[in-house]
C-alpha positions, 0 to 999 in steps of 0.5 A, spaced: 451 265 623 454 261 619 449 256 615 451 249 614 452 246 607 450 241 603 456 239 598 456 233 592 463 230 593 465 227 586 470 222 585 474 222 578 477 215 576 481 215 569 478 221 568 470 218 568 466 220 575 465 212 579 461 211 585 465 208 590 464 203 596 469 201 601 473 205 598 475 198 593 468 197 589 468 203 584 462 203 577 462 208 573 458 213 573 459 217 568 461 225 565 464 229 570 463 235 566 454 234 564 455 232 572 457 238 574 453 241 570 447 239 572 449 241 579 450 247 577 443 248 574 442 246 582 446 251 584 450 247 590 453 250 597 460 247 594 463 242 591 468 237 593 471 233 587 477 227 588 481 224 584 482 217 586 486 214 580 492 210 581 496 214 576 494 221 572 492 218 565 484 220 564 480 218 558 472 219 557 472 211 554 467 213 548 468 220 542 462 218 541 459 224 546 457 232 545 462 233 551 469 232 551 475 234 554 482 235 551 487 231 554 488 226 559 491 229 565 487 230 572 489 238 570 486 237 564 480 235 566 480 240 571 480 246 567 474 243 563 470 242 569 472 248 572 468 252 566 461 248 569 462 249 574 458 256 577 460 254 585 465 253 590 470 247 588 474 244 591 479 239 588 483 233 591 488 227 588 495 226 588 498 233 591 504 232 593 508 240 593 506 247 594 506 247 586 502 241 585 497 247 590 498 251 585 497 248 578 490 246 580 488 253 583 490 256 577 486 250 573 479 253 577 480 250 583 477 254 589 480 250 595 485 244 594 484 238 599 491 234 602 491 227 604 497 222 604 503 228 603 500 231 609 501 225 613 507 224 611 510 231 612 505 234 617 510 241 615 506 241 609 500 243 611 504 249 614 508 251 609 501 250 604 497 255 609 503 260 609 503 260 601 496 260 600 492 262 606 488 257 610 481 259 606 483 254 601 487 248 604 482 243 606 485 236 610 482 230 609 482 224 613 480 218 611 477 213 618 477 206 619 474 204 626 477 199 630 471 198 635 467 201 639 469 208 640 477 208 637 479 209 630 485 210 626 486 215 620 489 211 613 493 214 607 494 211 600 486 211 599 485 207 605 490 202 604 495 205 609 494 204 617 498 210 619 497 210 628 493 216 628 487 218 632 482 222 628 481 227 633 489 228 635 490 228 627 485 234 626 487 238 632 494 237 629 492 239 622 488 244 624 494 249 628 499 247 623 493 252 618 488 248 615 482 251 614 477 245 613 477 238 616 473 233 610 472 226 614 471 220 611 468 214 614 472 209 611 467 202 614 461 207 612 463 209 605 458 207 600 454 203 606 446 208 606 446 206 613 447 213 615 454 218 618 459 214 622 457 220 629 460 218 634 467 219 629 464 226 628 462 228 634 470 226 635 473 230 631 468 236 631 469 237 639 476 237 637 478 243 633 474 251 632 474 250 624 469 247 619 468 239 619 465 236 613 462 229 614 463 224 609 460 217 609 454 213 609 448 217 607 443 213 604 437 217 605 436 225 606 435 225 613 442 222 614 445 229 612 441 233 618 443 229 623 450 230 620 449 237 623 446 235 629 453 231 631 457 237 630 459 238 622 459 245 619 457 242 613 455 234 610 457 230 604 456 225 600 457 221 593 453 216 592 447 219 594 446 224 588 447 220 582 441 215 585 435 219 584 431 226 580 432 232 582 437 229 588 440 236 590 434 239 591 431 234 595 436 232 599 436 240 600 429 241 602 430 234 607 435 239 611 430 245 611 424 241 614 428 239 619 429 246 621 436 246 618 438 254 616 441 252 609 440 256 603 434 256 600 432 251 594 434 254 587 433 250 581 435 254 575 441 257 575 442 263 571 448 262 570 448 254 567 441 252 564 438 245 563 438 244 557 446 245 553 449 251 550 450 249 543 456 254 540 453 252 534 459 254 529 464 249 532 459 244 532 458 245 524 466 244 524 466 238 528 460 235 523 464 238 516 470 234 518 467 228 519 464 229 512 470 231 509 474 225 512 468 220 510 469 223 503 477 222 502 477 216 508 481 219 512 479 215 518 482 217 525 482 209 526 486 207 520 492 212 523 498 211 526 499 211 533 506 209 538 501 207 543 495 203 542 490 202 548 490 194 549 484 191 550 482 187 556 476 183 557 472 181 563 476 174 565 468 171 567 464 174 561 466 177 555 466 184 556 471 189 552 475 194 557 472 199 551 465 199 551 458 203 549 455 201 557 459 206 562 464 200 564 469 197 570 473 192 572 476 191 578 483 188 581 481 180 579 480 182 572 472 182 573 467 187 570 462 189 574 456 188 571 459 180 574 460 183 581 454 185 582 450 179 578 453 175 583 450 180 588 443 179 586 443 172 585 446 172 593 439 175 595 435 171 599 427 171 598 426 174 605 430 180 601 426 180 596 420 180 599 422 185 604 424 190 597 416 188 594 413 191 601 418 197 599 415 197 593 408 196 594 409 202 600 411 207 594 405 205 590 400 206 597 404 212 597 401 215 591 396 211 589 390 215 586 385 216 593 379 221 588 379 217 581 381 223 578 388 219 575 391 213 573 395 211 579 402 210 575 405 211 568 408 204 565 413 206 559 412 201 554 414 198 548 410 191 547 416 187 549 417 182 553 419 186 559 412 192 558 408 185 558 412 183 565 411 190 568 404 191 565 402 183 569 406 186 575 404 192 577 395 190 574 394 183 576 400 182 583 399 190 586 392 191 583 394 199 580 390 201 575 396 203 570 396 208 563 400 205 558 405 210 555 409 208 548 414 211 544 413 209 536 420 210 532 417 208 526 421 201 526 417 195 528 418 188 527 411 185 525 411 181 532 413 187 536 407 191 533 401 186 535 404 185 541 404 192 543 397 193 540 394 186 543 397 190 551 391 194 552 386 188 550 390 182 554 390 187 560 384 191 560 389 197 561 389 204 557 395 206 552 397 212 550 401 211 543 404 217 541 406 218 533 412 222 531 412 225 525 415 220 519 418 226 516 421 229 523 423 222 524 427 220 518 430 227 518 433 226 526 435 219 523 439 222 518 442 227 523 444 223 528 447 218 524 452 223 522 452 226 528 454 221 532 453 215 528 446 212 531 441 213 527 437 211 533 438 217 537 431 219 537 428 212 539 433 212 545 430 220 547 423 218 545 423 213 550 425 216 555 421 223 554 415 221 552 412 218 558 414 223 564 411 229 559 405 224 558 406 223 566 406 231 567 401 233 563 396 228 566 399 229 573 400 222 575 408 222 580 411 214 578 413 213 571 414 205 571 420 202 568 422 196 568 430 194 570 436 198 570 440 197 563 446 199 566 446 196 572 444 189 570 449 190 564 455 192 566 454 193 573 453 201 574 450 200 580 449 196 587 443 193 587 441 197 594 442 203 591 435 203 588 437 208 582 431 212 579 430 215 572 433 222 572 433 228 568 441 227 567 441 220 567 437 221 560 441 227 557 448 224 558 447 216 557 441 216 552 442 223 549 449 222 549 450 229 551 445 231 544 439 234 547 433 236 543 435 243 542 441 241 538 438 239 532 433 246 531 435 249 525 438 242 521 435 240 516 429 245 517 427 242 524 424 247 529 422 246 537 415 245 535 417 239 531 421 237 537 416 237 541 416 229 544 423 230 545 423 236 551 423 233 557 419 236 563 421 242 566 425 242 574 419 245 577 414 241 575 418 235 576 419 238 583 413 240 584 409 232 582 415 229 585 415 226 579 420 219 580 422 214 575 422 207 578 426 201 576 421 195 577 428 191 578 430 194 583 424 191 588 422 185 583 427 179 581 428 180 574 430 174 570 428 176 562 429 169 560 424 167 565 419 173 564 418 171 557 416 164 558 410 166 564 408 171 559 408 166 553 404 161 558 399 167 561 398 170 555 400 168 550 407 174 548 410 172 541 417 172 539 420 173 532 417 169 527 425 169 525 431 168 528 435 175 528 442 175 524 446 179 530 443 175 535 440 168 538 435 171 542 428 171 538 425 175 544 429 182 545 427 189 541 422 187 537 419 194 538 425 196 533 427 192 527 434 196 527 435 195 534 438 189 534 440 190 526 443 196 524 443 200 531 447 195 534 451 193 527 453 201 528 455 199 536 461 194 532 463 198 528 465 204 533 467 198 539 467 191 536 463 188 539 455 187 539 447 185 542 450 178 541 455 180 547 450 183 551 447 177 551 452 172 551 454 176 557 447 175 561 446 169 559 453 166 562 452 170 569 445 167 569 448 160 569 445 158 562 452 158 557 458 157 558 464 162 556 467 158 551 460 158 548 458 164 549 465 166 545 464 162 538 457 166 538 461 173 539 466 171 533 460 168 529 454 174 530 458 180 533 461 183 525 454 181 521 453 186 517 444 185 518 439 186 512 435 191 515 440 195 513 437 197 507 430 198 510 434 203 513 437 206 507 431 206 503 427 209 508 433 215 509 435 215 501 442 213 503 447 210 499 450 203 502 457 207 500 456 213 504 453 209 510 460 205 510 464 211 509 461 215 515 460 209 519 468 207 519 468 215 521 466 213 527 471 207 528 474 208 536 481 208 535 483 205 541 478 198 538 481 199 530 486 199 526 488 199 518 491 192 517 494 190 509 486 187 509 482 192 512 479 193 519 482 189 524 482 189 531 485 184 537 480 179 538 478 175 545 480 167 545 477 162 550 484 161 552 488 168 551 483 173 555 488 178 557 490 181 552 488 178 546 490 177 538 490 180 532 483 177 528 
């Protein structure tokens, strides 16, 4: 017998991975290649993997990340996935001749999936079946339901009504050589409300071969009564980036329910969790940049024929080109926009709803014997520690183990604040203490490395607390909101993403995992030791989850920290920060809104004062224009921290400039007759922008 699947389908948008909803919302996910990756260290039935962009022009958005391809086509990015890829892959996008077929199973594609070229030429499934045998030609039909029980199949990603009937189209497809059915819900896509069924018990009943469901799911369950409807196989996209772990328990879903899948694998001895580094390529890589800081050979200041134009959202003042994983829709807003409007529109019965959620999940795995803490709160002493800390003590009545991660660079305010934490909420605090040799050793590497001297806070922070919640067997890390969500809109507000494993090694690591500094500088893994995330099988095994608290709680940062000033008497900075207005935010890490966030300008032209503009304009509290004049005035300060910096490290302030301008995008920068320039956002030019 044939078992049934459990495939992840990843969707490639101008050569980044995006989450999609209605087939018209798309927010950037990330990586394609850490992404496949991590599904291969799952070991997955198979992969499904489309390409939805409007034209093949494909681009990571930022070189300052470990992983990269070469080139700017969909095959080019094929044949990097294809090399992490250690499962069945089939690809779909733009195919429109056999010898599109060709070139992308020659690039590493297992199958290739058809979609708008067969239904505008149904003879091409016949002809493609003939070349290149059924097993690898998959039809994708792409269903809009039109009311109880009728739907219609839809080309061009959805847009194009085309008249056919689903099930007819499949059983046409299917005597013309197809091998496999891919059907899509269109109305339950990005939806979590579950499988269309009814479609799929059409479309199964209609055909003998293999159907895979598509559409919908927004909990584990839903993929076993994808099967009970009729499917071979069940997918989904969103679903996978959401949680820790997500394939395996979704996979462990499906077996409960008695489903005769293959087993749950967590490691692959083929692709192992933590990278593979080929070391003399990275030591190249690293030599080159110190050779074109030496002679200032920045790639910036070279000339190019086609210079990306920068774009800024028409209702914030977000670049097209930035740090935080970005995407604007057909208006010219950027998501993070779309989804604040979301979030405003929630209504206090949801919110109430959510924190039933919430309070559910504490019940769940409150501690019954007193053997534990209840949960980990990650903290930092800031003003959202306070908040998570009063929420999760005082309004669910947990008994908490505060966890923080000390970088070595607080501000004076930011260190009585964390150390007052235990005293004000009666609560235990672990605070873990890194070596300051290790510490100025990892600064000094990364900022070579990847110009961010704060690597091993951004790893820190997000390690420390799940190895202390491992160790002490405590299964929910609190943490309080999403930063990608609510900065740039990553998610929807209904997805409820969790901390994972990948999420942490992509966007916080920027792809540079604790083991690539072993043997630098003398480092070895016992010094590393804080930076080394738990073990699959003990997250597996603990059920160990991440959650976000702004996910369940409103989360206003403005109002936060005057309840937490008024209740229990939270300080803000003494002095105002040279890079922005805000006197509340990273006080834990002078340099995160310093020199850190200066290294963010240099590499993408704008900064903190941004991010915070940003979110002040969406929560109503600033104006566009005013939020601009505080862009232009703050973003390009070069802070005074810098030399604390530099002190601390034995630095130079020439050597800092010239690695730093390595770093300069050359998508943002150019080498004018004065120095750097770059195109500059006025309140009354937001489109393209003009020369500063």
């Amino acid at each position: 017998m044939t078992r049934p699947r459990l495939i992840p389908v990843l969707l490639l948008k101008q050569g980044v991975i995006v989450r999609s909803q209605l087939f018209k919302v798309h927010q950037v996910i990330g990586n394609p290649m850490s992404t496949i990756e991590r599904f291969s260290n799952w070991n997955v039935d198979e992969l499904v993997l489309l390409d939805i962009s409007g034209e093949d022009v494909h681009d990571l958005r930022r070189d300052d990340i470990q992983q990269r391809y070469h080139g700017t086509s969909a095959l080019d990015v094929l044949r990097e996935v294809a090399k992490v890829s250690f499962m069945p892959l089939a690809f779909g996008g733009r195919v429109r001749s056999p010898e599109d077929i060709a070139a992308r199973l020659a690039a590493g594609a297992d199958k290739v999936i058809i979609n708008t070229a067969a239904l505008a030429d149904p003879g091409f499934i016949d002809a493609a079946s003939r070349r290149f045998g059924a097993q690898c030609i998959v039809v994708s039909i792409d269903a809009r339901r039109l009311g109880p029980g009728r739907y219609e199949v839809f080309a061009a990603d959805g847009r194009r009504p085309t008249g056919r009937e689903p099930a007819a189209w499949a059983r046409e497809a299917e005597a013309r050589g197809a091998g496999e059915i891919l059907l899509n819900a269109i109305d339950r896509d990005g939806s979590a409300q579950g499988y269309d069924l009814d479609l799929v018990r059409q479309v199964t009943r209609a055909v003998t071969i293999p159907v895979i469901a598509c559409g919908g799911v927004g909990k584990y369950e839903d993929f076993a009564a994808g099967i009970c409807a009729g499917a071979s196989a069940v997918a989904a996209a969103n679903i996978f980036h959401f949680y820790e772990l997500s394939y395996p328990f979704a996979k462990k879903a499906c077996l409960d329910a008695g489903l005769a899948m293959r087993p749950v694998k967590l490691n692959s001895r083929w692709q192992r969790r933590e990278p593979s580094y080929d070391r003399a390529a990275e030591d190249a890589r690293l030599a080159e940049r110190r050779r074109q800081a030496a002679a200032r050979d920045y790639v910036a200041a070279r000339p190019r024929a086609n210079r990306h134009k920068i774009r800024w959202c028409r209702r914030c003042v977000y670049p097209s080109i930035s740090a935080a994983p970005m995407e604007f829709d057909e208006a010219g807003v950027c998501m993070g926009c779309r989804m604040a409007e979301v979030k405003a529109a929630i209504p206090p019965a949801e919110w109430a709803r959510r924190r039933e959620l919430l309070r559910q999940i504490f019940e769940k795995y409150r501690c019954r014997d007193g053997s534990r803490h209840d949960v980990v709160i990650a903290v930092s002493g800031g003003k959202d520690s306070w908040f998570q800390t009063h929420v999760v003590k005082h309004e669910f009545g947990l008994n908490p183990l505060l966890v923080t991660y000390d970088g070595n660079n607080w501000t004076p305010a930011g260190w009585r604040n964390m150390l007052r934490m235990k005293e004000v909420f009666g609560v235990d605090h672990i605070v873990y203490r890194p070596s300051v040799e290790v510490l100025k050793k990892l600064n000094r590497l990364a900022f070579a490395v990847m110009g961010d001297m704060n690597w091993h806070a951004h790893v820190g922070i997000t390690t420390v607390p799940v190895r202390i919640a491992a160790q002490h067997k405590i299964p929910l890390v609190i943490w309080g909101e999403h930063g990608y969500l609510d900065l740039c809109g990553q998610f929807s507000m209904d997805d409820f993403p969790e901390m994972s494993y990948r999420d942490r090694l992509e966007h916080f690591a920027r792809g540079y995992e604790w083991n690539y500094f072993v043997g630098r500088d003398g480092l070895t893994a016992q010094d590393l030791a804080a930076w080394q995330y738990p073990g699959d099988e003990t997250l597996f095994e603990l059920d160990l989850r991440g959650l976000y608290l702004g996910n369940y709680v409103y989360w206003e940062a403005n109002e936060h920290t005057k309840l937490m000033i008024e209740k229990y008497g939270f300080e803000v900075s003494e002095q105002p920060f040279e890079r922005t207005y805000r006197r509340m935010s990273n006080l834990d890490d002078m340099h995160e809104n310093g020199v850190h966030d200066y290294l963010k300008f240099i590499k993408f032209g704008y900064g903190r004062c941004t991010d915070h503009v940003c979110k002040d304009i969406r929560a109503g509290l600033m104006g566009r224009g005013q939020g601009i004049a505080l862009v232009k005035q703050m973003d390009p300060v070069k802070p005074s921290d810098l030399k604390r910096w530099l002190d601390y490290v034995g630095m130079g302030e020439d050597e800092f400039d010239r690695i730093a301008d390595t770093f300069r995008d050359p998508r943002v920068w150019r080498m004018g007759p004065h120095g750097w320039e770059k195109d500059e956002l006025d309140a009354d030019n937001d489109a393209t922008g003009a020369p500063c």
